[in-house]
N, C-alpha and C positions, 0 to 999 in steps of 0.2 A: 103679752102678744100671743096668741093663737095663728097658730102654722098651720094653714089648712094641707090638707094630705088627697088635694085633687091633681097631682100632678099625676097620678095612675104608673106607677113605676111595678115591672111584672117581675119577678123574681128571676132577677139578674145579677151577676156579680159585674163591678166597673167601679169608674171613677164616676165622684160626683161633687158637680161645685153650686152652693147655694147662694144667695146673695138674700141678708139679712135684712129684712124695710124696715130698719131703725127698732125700735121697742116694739113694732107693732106688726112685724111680720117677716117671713122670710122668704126668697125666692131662687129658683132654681138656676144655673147660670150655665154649669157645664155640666158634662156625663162623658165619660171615657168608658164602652165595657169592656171587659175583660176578665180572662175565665180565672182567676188569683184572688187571692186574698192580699189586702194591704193593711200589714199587723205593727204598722208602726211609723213615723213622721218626723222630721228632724230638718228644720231650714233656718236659709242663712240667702240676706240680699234679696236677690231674685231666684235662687234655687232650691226646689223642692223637693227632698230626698224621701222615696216612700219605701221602706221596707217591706220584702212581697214573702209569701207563704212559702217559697220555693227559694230562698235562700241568696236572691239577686235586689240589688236596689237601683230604683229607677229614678232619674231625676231628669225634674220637668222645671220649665219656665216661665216661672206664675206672674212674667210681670207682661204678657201677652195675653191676647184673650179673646179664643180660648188659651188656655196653658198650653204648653207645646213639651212631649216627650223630646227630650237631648241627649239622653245619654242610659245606659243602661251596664251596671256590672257585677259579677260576682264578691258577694259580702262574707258567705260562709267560709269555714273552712275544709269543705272538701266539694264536689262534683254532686255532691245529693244531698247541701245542704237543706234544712228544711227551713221555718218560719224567724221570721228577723222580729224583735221585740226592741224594747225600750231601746229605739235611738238616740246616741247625745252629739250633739256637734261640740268640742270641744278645741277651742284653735284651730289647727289644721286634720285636727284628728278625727273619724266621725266611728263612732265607737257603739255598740250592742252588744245581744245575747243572740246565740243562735246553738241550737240541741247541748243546751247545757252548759256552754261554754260564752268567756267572753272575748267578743272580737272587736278589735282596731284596724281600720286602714287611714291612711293618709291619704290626706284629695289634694291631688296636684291642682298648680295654679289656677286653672278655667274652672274648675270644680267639677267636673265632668268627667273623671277618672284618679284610681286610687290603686296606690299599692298598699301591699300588706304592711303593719308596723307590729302587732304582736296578736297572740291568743294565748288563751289563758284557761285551763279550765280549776277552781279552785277546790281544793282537796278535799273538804270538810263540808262543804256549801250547796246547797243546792238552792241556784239560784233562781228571784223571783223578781226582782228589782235593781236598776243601777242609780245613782247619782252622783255628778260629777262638782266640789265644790275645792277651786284652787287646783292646787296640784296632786289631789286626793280624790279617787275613787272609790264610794263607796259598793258594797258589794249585801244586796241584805236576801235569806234565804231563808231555812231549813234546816238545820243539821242533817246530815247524812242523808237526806230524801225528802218525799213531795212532803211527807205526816210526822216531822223531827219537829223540834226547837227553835224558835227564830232563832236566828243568828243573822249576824252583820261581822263582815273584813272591809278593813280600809288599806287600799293600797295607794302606793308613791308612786306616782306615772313620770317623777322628775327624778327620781334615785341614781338617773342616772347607767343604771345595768338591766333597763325596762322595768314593768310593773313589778313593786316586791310589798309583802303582807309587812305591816306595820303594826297594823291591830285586829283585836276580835275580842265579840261579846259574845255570848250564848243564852238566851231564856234559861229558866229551870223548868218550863210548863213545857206540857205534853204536847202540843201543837201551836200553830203561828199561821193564821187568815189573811192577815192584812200587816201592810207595812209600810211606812213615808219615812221621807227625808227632808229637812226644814228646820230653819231657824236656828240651826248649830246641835239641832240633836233629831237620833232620831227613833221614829215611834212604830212600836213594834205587837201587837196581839198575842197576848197570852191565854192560850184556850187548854184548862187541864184537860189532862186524859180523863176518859169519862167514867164518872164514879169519885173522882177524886173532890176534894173536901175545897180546895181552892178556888176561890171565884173569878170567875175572865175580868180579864182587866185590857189596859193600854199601857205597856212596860215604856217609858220615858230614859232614851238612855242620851248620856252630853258625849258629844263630839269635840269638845273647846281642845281638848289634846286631841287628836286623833289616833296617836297612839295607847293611850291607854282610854279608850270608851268606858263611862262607867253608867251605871245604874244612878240614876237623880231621881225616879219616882216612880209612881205610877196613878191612872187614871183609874176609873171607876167606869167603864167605858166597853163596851160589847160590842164588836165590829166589825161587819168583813170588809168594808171598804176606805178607805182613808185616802185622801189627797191636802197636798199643800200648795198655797195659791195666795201668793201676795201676801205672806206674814199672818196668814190664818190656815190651821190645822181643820178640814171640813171632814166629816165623817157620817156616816149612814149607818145608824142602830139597827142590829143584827132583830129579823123579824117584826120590825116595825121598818111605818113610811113616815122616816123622821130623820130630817140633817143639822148635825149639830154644828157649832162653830167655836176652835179656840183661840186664845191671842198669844199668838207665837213670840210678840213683844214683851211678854216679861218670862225671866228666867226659867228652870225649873220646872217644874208641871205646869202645863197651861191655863188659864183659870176658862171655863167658860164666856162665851161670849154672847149668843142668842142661837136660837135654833127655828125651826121649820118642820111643820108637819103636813101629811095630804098628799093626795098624789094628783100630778107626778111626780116623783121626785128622783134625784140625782145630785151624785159628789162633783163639783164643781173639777175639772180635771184642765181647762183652756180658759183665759182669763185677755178680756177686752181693754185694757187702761181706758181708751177711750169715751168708754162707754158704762166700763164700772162693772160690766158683765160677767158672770162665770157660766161656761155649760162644760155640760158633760152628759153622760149617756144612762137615760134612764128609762121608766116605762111605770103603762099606770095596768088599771085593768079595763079600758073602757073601747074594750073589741066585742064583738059578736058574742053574747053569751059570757059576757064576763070574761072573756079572752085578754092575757095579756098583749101589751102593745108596748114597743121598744122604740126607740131613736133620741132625739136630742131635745133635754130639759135645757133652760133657759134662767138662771138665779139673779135675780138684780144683788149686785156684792157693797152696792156706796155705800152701808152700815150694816157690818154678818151682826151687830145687834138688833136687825130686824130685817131677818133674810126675807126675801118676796118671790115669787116667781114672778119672772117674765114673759115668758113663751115656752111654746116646746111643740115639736112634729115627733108624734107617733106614729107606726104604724106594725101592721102585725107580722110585716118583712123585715123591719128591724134597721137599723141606719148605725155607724160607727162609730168610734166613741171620740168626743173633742179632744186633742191633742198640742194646738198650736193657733193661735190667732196673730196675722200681717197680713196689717194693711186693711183692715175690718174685715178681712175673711178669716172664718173661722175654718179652721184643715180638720177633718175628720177619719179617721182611718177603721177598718175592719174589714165584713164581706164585702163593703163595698166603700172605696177612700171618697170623700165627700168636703167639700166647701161651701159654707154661705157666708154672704157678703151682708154686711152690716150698713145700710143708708146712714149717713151723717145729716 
C-alpha cells in the first residue's frame, strides 16, 4: 500500500490519528496540536495513556471519535520532570523511565488518576529500556553511562518490600546500541571499543531463572536497532537497508528466519493480529535531491520467511514511531502522537 502524503501537514507539533484503508492505504482521521512532544504510549480498554516531553501523562478516550482528552497528571518525580519513555501498563501499575530514573504510579479505579507506588533510580545502570514479564522487571542499560557495557537488572516488583535487584548481567564489550526483551531471553549489542580485535555481535543472554541471567550465545549480527514482535527477534543491519528476522521459537540463539532488503525500511515495533501487520518507523531517501523522508513503514508479518512491505507515508517532517495497535488503529507517538485506522 502506498500512503499518499497529500494531506499537506505544515510543521507542527500535535496529535494525530490515521485510519489505515486495509493493505492499500491509510487515512487521516484525527489531529490534536499541541506544542509537546508525546515520547511514549501505554493502553488499556478505552484509555490512552500518552507520555509528554515535560514529564505529565495525558489520557484520552479512544473509543469516541474524535478521542476526547480526560484526564491529565504528573508522572515524574519532581516539578521539572522531563520526557516519559517506554510506558508499561502492568495491572494496576502504569510504570516508565523518566531522567534516568524508573517510575510507577498506581491508577485508581476510573483510570484517570494515579498515586505514587515507587521510584527507583538503579545504581549501576544507565537505563535505556524496560520490560515487564510476571512479576519481573526488567531493567536493560549501560553500565555506568550513555558509552558503558550493556547491562540488564531484574527486579521483584512482588518481594513484597517494593522493587528489589534479583539479578544482573554485564557485556564484556565496550559499548551496547541496541537492546530487546523476548521469548525468555534477552538480546543485547556488543560493539568493542574501537580498535579492539573483537567483532560486534548480538550477546543472547536466558532469563529462564531470572535471578541468575546467563550468557547462552551469541549472534553474528551488527545492529542498532532491535525489536520483538509476536515471537520474532526483527532487526535492522547496522549501515545497510536490510531487516532481518529470528525465530524466537526455538531455544538458545535464534536461527534465522528470512529477511528484507530496500527502502523503506523499518523494525517492526506495533503489530496488527488482525491483519498479520507490523509497522514501525522508518524512512527511505526519496525527498527532493535525495533527501531523506521519515514516517511509518508498513511489513506484511503472515510468514517473516518472506517479509514483504506493505505500505508506508514518508515525509520530510517526519511522523512517530508505532507503539500500539486497538482496535485496527495503529497509536504512534513522537513530535507528533498519531493514529491510523486499518479498514477490515
Amino acid at each position: 500500500m502506498r500512503l499518499d502524503d497529500s494531506f499537506g501537514f505544515g510543521p507542527r507539533e500535535g496529535v494525530l490519528l490515521y485510519q489505515i484503508g486495509s493493505p492499500e492505504g491509510f487515512e487521516l482521521r484525527w489531529t490534536l496540536p499541541h506544542g509537546d512532544t508525546f515520547s511514549s504510549i501505554a493502553a488499556r480498554g478505552s484509555h490512552l495513556y500518552v507520555g509528554t516531553g515535560r514529564g505529565t501523562v495525558r489520557v484520552f478516550d479512544i473509543s469516541q471519535a474524535p478521542p476526547a482528552q480526560r484526564a491529565s497528571f504528573d508522572f515524574g518525580p519532581g516539578p521539572a520532570s522531563g520526557q516519559i519513555s517506554n510506558l508499561i501498563l502492568s495491572g494496576d501499575l502504569l510504570i516508565g523511565m523518566v531522567d534516568g530514573q524508573i517510575v510507577a504510579r498506581r491508577l485508581q479505579a476510573d483510570g484517570l488518576s494515579a498515586t505514587s507506588a515507587f521510584t527507583l533510580r538503579d545504581p549501576l545502570i544507565y537505563p535505556a529500556q524496560l520490560a515487564r514479564a510476571g512479576r519481573y522487571l526488567y531493567l536493560l542499560g549501560t553500565l555506568g553511562g550513555y558509552f558503558g557495557a550493556g547491562s540488564l537488572a531484574v527486579y521483584d516488583l512482588e518481594s513484597g518490600s517494593g522493587p528489589v535487584v534479583v539479578g544482573r548481567w554485564s557485556s564484556s564489550c565496550g559499548t551496547s546500541q541496541a537492546s530487546a526483551v523476548g521469548g525468555g531471553r534477552a538480546f543485547i549489542d556488543c560493539t568493542p571499543e574501537f580498535g579492539g580485535s573483537q567483532p560486534r555481535q548480538v550477546q543472547v543472554v536466558d532469563l529462564a531463572d531470572p535471578a541468575h541471567p546467563f550468557l547462552a550465545g551469541a549472534m553474528a549480527l551488527e545492529t542498532d536497532e532491535m525489536a520483538v514482535l509476536n515471537g520474532v527477534l526483527y532487526a535492522r543491519l547496522s549501515g545497510q537497508v536490510r531487516l532481518e528476522a529470528y525465530d524466537l521459537a526455538q531455544p538458545g540463539v535464534p536461527p534465522r528466519l528470512g529477511g528484507l532488503e530496500g527502502e523503506p525500511i523499518a523494525v517492526p515495533t506495533a503489530y496488527d493480529p488482525a491483519t498479520r501487520t507490523g509497522f514501525g518507523y522508518g524512512f527511505d531517501s526519496g525527498g527532493p535531491e535525495g533527501a531523506l523522508r521519515y514516517g511509518i513503514v508498513a511489513h506484511d508479518l503472515k510468514d517473516p520467511r518472506r517479509l514483504r512491505r506493505a505500505g508506508y507515508y514518508l515525509s520530510e517532517l517526519g511522523y512517530g514511531t508505532p507503539q500500539a495497535v486497538i482496535a485496527g488503529r495503529v497509536y504512534c507517538s513522537g513530535r507528533r502522537l498519531g493514529a491510523f485506522e486499518l479498514e477490515r
